[in-house]
C-alpha positions in Angstrom: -27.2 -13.8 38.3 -26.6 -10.6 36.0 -25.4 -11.6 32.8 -21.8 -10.2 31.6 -19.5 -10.4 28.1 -15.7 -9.9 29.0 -13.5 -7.8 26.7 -9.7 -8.5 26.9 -6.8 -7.2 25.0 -3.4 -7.0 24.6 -0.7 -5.7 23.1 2.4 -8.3 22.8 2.7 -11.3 24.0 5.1 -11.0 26.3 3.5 -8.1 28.4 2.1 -8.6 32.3 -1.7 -8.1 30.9 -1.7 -11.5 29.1 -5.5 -12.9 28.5 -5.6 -15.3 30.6 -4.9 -12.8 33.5 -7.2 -10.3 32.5 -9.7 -13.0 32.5 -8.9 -14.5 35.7 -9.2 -11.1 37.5 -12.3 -10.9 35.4 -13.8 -13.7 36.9 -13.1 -12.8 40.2 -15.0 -9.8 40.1 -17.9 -11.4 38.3 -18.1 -13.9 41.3 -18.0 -11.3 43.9 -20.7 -9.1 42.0 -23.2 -11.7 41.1 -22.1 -12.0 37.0 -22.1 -14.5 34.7 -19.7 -14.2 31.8 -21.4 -15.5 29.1 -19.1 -13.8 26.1 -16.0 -13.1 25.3 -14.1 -10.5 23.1 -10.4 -10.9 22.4 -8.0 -8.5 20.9 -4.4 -10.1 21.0 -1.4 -8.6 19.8 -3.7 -5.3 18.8 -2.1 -1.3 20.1 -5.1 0.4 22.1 -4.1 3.7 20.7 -7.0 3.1 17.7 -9.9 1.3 17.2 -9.0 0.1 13.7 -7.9 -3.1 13.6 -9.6 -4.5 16.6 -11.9 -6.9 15.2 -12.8 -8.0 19.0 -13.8 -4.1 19.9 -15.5 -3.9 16.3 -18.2 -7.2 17.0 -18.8 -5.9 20.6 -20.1 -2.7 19.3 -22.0 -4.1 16.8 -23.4 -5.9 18.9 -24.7 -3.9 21.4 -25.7 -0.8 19.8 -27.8 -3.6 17.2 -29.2 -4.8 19.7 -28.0 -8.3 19.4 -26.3 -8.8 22.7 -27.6 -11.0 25.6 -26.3 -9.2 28.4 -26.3 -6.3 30.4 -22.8 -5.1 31.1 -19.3 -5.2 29.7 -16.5 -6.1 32.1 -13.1 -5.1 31.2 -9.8 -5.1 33.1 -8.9 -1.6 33.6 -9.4 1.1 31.4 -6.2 1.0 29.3 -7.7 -3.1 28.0 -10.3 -0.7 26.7 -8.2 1.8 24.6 -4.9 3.7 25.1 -7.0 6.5 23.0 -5.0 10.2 22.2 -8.2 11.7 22.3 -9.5 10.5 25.5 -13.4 11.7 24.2 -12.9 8.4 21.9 -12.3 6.4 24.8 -15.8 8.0 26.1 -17.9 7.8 23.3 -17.1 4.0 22.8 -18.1 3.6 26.4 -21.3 5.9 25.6 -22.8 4.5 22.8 -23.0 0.9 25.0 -24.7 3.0 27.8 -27.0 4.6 25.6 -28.1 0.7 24.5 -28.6 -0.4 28.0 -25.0 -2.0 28.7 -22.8 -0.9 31.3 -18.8 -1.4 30.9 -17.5 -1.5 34.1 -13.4 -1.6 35.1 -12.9 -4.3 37.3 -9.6 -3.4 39.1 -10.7 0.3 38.8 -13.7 1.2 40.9 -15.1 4.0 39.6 -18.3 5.6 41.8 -21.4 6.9 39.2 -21.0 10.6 40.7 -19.1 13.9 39.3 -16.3 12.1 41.1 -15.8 9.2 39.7 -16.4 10.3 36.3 -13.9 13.2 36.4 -11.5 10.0 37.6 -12.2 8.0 34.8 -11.3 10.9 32.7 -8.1 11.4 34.1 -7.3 7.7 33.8 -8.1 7.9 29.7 -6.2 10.7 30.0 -2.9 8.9 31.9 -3.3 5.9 29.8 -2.9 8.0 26.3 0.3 10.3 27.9 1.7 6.1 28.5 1.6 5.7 25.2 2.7 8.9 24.0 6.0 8.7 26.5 6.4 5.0 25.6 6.9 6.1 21.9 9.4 9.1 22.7 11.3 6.6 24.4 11.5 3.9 21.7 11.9 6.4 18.9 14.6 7.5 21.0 16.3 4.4 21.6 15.9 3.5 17.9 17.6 6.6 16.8 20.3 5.7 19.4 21.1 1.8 17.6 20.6 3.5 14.5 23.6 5.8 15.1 25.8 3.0 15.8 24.5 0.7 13.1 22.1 -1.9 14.2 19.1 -2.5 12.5 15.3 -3.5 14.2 14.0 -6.3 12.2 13.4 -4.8 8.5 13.3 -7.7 6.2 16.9 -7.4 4.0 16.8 -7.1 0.0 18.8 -9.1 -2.0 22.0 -9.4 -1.6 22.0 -8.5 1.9 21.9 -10.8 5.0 21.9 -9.9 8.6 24.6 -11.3 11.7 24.2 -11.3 15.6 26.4 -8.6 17.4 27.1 -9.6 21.0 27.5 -7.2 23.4 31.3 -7.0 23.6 30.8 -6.0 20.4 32.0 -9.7 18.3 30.2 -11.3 15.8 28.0 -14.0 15.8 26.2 -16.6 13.5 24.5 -14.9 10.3 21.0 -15.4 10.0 18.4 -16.9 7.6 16.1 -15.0 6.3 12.9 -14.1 8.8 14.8 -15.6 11.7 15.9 -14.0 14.6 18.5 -13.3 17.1 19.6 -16.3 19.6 19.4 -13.5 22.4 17.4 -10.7 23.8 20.5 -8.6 24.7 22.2 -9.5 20.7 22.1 -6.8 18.6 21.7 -7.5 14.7 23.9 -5.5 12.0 23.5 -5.9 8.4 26.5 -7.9 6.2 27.2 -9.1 2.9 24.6 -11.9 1.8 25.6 -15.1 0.4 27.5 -15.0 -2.7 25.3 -16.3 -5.3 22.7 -13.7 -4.3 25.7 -11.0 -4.2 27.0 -12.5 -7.8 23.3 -12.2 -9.0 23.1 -8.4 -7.6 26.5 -8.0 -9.3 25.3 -9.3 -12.8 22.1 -7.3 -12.6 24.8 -3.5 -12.5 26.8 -4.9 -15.1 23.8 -6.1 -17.3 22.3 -2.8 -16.8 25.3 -0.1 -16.9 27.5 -2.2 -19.2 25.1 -3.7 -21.3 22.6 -0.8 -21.3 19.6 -3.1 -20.7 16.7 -1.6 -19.5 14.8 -3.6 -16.7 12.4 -5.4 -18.4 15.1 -6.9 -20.9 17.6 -7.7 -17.5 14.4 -9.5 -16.0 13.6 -11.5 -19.1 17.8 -12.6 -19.3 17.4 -13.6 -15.2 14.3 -15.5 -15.9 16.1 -17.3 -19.1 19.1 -18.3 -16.7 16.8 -20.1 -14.1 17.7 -17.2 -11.8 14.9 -16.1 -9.5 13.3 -13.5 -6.8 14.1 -14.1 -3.3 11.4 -16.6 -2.7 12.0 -18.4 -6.0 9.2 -16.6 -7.9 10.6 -14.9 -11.7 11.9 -11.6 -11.9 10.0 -8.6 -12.8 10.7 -5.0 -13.7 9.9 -3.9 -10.2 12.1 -6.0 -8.6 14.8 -5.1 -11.0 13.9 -1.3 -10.4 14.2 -2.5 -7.0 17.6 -3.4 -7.0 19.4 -0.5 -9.0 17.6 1.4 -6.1 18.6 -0.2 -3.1 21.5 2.1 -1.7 22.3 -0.5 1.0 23.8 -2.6 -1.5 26.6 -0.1 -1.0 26.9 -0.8 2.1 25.5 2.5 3.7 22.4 2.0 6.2 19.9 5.1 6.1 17.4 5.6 8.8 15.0 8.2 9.6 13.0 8.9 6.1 9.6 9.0 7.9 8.2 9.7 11.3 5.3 7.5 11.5 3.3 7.5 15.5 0.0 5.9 16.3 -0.4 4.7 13.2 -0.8 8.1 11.4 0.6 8.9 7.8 4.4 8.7 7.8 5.8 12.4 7.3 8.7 12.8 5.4 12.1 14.3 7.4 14.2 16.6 5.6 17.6 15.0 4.3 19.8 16.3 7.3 17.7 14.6 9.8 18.8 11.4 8.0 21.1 9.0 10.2 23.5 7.2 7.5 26.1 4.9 8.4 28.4 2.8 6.3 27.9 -0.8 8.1 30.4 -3.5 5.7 32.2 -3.5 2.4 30.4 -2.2 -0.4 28.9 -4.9 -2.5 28.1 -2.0 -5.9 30.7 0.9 -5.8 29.0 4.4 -4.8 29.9 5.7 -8.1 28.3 2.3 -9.8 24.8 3.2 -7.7 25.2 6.9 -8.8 25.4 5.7 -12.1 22.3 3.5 -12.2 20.5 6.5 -10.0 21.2 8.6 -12.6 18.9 6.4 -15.0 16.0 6.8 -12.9 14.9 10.5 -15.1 14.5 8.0 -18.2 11.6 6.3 -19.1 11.5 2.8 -17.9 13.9 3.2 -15.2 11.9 5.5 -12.6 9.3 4.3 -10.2 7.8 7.6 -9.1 7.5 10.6 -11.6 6.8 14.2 -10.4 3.7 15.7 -11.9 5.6 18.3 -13.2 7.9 15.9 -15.0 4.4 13.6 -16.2 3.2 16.5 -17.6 6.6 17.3 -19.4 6.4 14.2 -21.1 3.0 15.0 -22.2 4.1 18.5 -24.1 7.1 16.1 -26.0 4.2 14.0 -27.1 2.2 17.1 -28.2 5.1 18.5 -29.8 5.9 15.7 -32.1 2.4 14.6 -32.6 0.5 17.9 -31.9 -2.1 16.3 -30.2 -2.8 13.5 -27.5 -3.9 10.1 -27.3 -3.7 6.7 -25.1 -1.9 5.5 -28.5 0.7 8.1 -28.9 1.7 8.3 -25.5 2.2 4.4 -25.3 4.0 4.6 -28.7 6.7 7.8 -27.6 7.0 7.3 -23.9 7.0 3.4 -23.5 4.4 0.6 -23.2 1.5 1.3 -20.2 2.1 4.6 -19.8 -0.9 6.1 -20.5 -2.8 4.3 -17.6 -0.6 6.6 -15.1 -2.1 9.9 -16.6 -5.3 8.1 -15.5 -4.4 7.3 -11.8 -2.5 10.4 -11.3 -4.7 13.0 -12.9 -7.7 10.6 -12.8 -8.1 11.3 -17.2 -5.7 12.4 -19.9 -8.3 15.3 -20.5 -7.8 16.3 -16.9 -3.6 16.0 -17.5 -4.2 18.2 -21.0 -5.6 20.8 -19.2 -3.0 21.2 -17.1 -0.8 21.9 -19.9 -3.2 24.0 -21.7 -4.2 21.4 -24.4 -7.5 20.9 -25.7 -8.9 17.8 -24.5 -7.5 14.3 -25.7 -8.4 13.4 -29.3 -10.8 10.3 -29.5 -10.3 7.7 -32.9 -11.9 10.0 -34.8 -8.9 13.0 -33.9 -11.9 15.2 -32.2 -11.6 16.6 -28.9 -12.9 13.9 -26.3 -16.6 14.2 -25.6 -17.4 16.4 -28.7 -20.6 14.5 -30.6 -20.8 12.5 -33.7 -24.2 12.5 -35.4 -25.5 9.5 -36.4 -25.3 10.2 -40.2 -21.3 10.5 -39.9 -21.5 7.1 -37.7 -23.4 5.4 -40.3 -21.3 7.8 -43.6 -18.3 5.8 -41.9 -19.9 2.3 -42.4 -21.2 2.9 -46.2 -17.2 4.0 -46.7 -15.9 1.3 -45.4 -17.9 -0.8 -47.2 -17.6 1.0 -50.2 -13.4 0.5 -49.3 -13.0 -2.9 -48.6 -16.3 -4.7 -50.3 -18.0 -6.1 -46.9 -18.0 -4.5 -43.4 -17.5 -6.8 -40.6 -16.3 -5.6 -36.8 -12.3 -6.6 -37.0 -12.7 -4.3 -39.9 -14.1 -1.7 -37.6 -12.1 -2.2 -35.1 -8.5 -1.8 -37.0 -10.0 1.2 -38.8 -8.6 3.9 -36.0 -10.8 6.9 -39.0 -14.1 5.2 -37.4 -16.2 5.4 -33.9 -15.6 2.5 -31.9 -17.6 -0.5 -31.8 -19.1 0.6 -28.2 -20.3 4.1 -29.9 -22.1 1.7 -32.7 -23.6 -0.1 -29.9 -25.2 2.6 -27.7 -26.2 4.4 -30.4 -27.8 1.8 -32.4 -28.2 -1.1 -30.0 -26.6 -3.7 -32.0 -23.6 -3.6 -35.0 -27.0 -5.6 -37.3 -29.3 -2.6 -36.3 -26.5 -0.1 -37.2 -25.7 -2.2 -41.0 -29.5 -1.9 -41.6 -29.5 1.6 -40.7 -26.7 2.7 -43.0 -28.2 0.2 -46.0 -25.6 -2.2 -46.1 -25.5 -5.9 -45.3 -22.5 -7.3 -43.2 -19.8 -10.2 -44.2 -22.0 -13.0 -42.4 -24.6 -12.2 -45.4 -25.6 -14.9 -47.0 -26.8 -12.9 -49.8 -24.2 -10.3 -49.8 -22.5 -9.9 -53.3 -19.2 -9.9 -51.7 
């Protein structure tokens, strides 16, 4: 007996390829060819259209081209279980690399010959199986542009304040549902409605706190979380989730669909505004002038999620314009708290965003351009003046003294803050035969 490992996927649970099919017509064929199925690879609920993901696909590969396998052959269902690839070459080179380490995949409902043939029939199946997929997804987008038109929504999780009902097909209502259940149904539809009142109250509270009040969203999440009012899952309120809300135009009742066009799980790409489906579903639970309001709040600091680099970098010149030069500090002290760190994970440094602005570099503690090099006489000059200053050195004093290097320069430059006291000829606070 020739030894065998079966590889089955599929990609719902309710499609005609289940497992235990595809290993049942497995079986057969490795009874009528003399194998022995001795393991098995399982991808359920995993799209063929990629490889990433599919843990099952991932061990079998590793395992045959390390050399770790115990059999000579891969049997597989037909070739869409082994990938609905776009590029049908993928499809190949998976199939290529087991070849090259000794292990046939055959097709066990597909009988390919090994001539010119077969193989240019094998390549037209790879082929056919990515064009399913490809027309499979025209016609769902398709049909989810069509519900969208009317209104229905496909499953998105709803935000606060907003539940979802059953539409029946004569158009009536049905029962509203909890969150993460589902219709009764399969030929229901689902339309979003008002939620229930205490989380529409709470939604309510959160406009007036912030357009009445003027409460930015860290002071409206500290009030919620005082009241014993919480997140959707009972968790405290945060800024995020506050910013989350004022943001949220279906609170007005208007569904929009159609932001991004995401396929075969590529990068979404954006669609211009007037591809946009928007449809007002149920009554308003903000006004449309209320949302406008707290939209317009979003160019102030605190309010807006995403910044445009040009607008980062604006905020930059106001800091060099009142300070007249740049530092984490004086950014965190005139544009809010934290928001130096997005300089760094936008522009990946603030000397990278100076540049862009045509500033010298950022100023270090000492006010010098970043990078520019202290000598160690002006390191050790700034210990025998703070000593001279205060009577005693010690590292809080160091540390608070924003005039002097940091306690990390002392250390790589000296090796240790006791090498760098003996250096400069002084003797530190924990001296017992310190004067001080």
């Amino acid at each position: 007996m020739k030894l065998a490992a079966q590889y089955l996927r599929m990609s719902t649970e309710s499609q005609r390829y289940s497992l235990d099919n595809q290993a049942n017509a497995i079986g057969d064929y490795a009874l009528l060819h003399g194998y022995t199925v001795v393991e098995t690879y399982r991808d359920a609920g995993k799209s063929g259209v990629t490889a990433k993901g599919r843990a099952g696909l991932a061990d079998l590969l590793s395992d045959v081209v390390g050399g770790r396998c115990g059999f000579d052959a891969v049997l597989v269902y037909d070739v869409s279980r082994w990938g609905r690839y776009q590029d049908p070459d993928e499809a190949a080179h998976y199939e290529f690399m087991c070849r090259q380490a000794g292990v046939r995949v055959q097709y066990c409902t597909e009988g390919f010959a090994d001539d010119p043939a077969g193989s240019i029939m094998k390549q037209l199946k790879r082929v056919m199986a990515g064009e399913y997929s490809r027309d499979l997804s025209r016609r769902v987008s398709r049909a989810k542009l069509h519900m969208a038109d009317l209104g229905f929504v496909s499953g998105a999780p709803c935000p606060i304040g907003v539940g979802r009902v059953e539409v029946n097909p004569d158009g009536s209502f049905g029962r509203q549902l909890e969150r993460g259940e589902r219709k009764s149904r399969p030929h229901q539809t689902v339309r979003h409605t008002r939620g229930i009142p205490s989380e529409v109250s709470l939604v309510r509270r959160i406009f007036r706190m912030t357009l009445v009040k003027g409460l930015r969203p860290s002071a409206v999440a500290c009030a919620l979380n005082r009241r014993g009012d919480t997140w959707i899952d009972g968790s405290p309120w945060t800024n995020q989730r506050i910013r989350h809300v004022l943001l949220c135009e279906l609170l007005t009742g208007v569904v929009t669909f159609g932001k991004t066009t995401k396929r075969f799980h590529k990068a979404a790409i954006p669609n211009p505004e007037n591809q946009w489906i928007k449809r007002q579903v149920f009554e308003p639970i903000i006004s449309k002038a209320d949302f406008r309001r707290a939209a317009d709040l979003r160019g102030v600091p605190g309010y807006r999620r995403h910044r445009t680099n040009a607008q980062m970098l604006e905020d930059l010149r106001t800091v060099v314009d009142r300070h007249g030069r740049v530092s984490h500090q004086l950014i965190d002290g005139t544009l809010g708290h934290d928001k130096a760190s997005n300089y760094y994970k936008r522009f990946g440094s603030l000397s990278n965003a100076c540049e862009l602005i045509g500033q010298p570099r950022v100023a270090n503690r000492l006010g010098r351009p970043m990078g520019s090099r202290i000598t160690d006489e002006e390191m050790l000059a700034s210990l025998r003046a703070l000593h001279a200053r205060e009577g005693r050195v010690s590292t809080g004093l160091i540390s608070k003294d924003r005039s002097m290097p940091s306690l990390t320069a002392y250390h790589k430059r000296f090796g240790s803050m006791p090498a760098a006291y003996s250096a400069a000829g002084i003797r530190s606070a924990r001296d017992p035969f310190d004067a001080t």
